[in-house]
C-alpha positions, 0 to 999 in steps of 0.5 A: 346743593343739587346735582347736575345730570345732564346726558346728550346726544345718544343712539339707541335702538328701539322696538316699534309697536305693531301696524301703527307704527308707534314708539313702544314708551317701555322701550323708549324709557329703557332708552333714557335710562341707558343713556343717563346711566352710561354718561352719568352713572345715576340710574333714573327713577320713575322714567314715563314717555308717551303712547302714541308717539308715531315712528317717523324720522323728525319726530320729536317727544318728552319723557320724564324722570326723577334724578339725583336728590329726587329732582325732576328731569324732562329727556327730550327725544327726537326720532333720527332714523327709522330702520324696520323695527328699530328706532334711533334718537337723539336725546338731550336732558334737562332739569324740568 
């Protein structure tokens, strides 16, 4: 039987990456793993966001990872505030 790891809805802070103002992906993925950790208490695996990903409030961007009994899970992320270098999301996940 597979479990069900579903988190919502988080705020969290992240460092923004130089001049371009980019989404730093460590940072970004440290934000998942947080997040499922908090609400679930399963840490998640092989945590992989984009580069690139443009700082700016709206902005919308997958991350994924491995869950429980190796089954794969897609964080979808969206940019909700944008402060100096620190970054707040709204992240919802879902089994892929």
């Amino acid at each position: 039987m597979r479990t069900a790891l579903v988190a919502t809805l988080a705020v969290v802070a992240v460092l923004i990456s130089g001049c371009g103002s980019t989404i730093k992906p460590e940072g970004a993925a440290k934000s998942v793993v947080d997040l499922v950790k908090k609400q679930t208490g399963f840490t998640p695996t092989d945590v992989k966001c984009p580069e690139g990903v443009e700082a700016k409030e709206g902005t919308k961007f997958e991350c994924k990872f491995t869950g429980p009994e190796g089954t794969e899970y897609t964080a979808d992320m969206r940019i909700t505030k944008v402060d100096g270098e620190n970054v707040e999301f709204y992240i919802d996940t879902r089994p892929s």
